[in-house]
C-alpha positions in Angstrom: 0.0 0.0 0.0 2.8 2.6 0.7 4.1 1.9 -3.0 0.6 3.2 -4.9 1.0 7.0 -3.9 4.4 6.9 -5.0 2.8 4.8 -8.4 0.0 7.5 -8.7 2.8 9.8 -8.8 5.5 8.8 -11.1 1.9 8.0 -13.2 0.9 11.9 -13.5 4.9 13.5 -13.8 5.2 10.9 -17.2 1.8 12.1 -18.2 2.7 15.8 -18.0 6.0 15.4 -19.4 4.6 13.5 -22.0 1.5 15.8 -22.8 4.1 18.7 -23.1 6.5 17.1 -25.4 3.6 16.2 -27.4 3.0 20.2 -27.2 6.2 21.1 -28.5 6.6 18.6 -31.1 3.2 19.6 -32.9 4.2 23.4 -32.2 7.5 22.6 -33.8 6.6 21.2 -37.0 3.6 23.6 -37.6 6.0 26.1 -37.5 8.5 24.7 -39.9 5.8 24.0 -42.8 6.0 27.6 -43.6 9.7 27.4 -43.8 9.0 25.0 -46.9 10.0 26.7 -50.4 7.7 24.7 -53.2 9.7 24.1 -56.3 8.3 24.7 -59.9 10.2 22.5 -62.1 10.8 22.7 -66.3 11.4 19.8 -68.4 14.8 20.8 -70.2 15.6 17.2 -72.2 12.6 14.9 -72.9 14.7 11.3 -73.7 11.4 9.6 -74.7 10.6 11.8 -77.7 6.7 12.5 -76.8 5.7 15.7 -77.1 5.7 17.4 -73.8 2.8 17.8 -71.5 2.8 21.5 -70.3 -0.2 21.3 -68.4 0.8 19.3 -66.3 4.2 19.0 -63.9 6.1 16.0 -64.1 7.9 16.6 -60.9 7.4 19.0 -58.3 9.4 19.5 -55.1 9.7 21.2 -52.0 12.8 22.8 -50.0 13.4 23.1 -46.2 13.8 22.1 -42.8 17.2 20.3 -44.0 14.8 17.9 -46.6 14.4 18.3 -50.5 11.4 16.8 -51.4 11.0 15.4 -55.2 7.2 13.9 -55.7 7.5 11.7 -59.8 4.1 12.0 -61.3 5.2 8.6 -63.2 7.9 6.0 -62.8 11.4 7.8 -63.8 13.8 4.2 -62.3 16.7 6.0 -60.5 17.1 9.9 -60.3 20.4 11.6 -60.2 20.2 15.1 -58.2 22.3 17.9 -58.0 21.7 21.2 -56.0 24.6 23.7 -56.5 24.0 26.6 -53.9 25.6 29.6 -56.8 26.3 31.7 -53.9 29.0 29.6 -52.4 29.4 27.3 -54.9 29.1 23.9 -53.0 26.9 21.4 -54.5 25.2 18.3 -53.1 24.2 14.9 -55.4 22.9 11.8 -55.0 20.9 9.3 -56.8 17.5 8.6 -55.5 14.7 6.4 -56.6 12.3 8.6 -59.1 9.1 6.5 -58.1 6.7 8.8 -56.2 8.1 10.7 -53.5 11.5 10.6 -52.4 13.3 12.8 -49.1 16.7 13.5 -49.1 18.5 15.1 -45.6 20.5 17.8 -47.4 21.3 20.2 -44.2 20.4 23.7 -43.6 21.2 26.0 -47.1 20.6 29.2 -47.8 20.7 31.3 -50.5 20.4 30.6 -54.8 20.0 26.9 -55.8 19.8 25.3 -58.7 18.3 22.0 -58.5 18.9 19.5 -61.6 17.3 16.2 -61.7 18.3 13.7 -64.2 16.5 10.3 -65.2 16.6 8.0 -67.9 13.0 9.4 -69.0 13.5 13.2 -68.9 15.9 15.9 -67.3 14.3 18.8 -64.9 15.9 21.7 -63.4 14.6 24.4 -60.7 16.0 28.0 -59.7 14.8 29.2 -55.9 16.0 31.1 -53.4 15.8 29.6 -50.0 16.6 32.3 -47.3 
């Protein structure tokens, strides 16, 4: 019997903490969506020969909180990515899968990036500035 106040206790501090780390989480990533930058990208090589389809993107993106964001509208195989921050000059690449929506960590940049995306379908490239 002398144990369950001590129970009850330990019972409402984990509650507590737990509501309020629950709290901040939620705060934290409402407030980071509108740190997002949504990329608009243009076809620049079509490999299949089809006429190109204006009207609707092939691949669209988004920028921030470390993460770039591609979203394929149609299987691609294996995307090759390059953002060059032409401020500084450093670049980041990797190859990613280009089948529906892929998240690459690529650290906290700031500044003018172009973002070229290459499959074996079509090539894309973007110009933002991410501040």
């Amino acid at each position: 019997m002398k144990h369950k106040p001590i129970t009850l206790l330990l019972t409402a501090i984990v509650s507590i903490i737990g509501a309020n780390a629950e709290e901040k989480s939620t705060t934290y990533s409402e407030n980071n969506k509108s740190e997002r930058t949504t990329l608009e990208f243009s076809t620049t090589k079509n490999q299949k020969s089809q006429p190109y389809n204006d009207s609707t993107p092939q691949l669209i993106g988004e920028i921030g909180d470390g993460f770039l964001s591609l979203d394929f509208t149609s299987a691609e195989g294996i995307a090759h990515v390059k953002c060059h921050n032409l401020m500084t000059g450093n670049q980041i690449t990797y190859s990613t899968s280009a089948n529906g929506t892929s998240y690459q960590y690529i650290g906290e940049v700031n500044g003018v990036l172009q973002i070229t995306v290459t499959t074996a379908e079509s090539s894309y490239e973007c110009f933002t500035i991410v501040e």
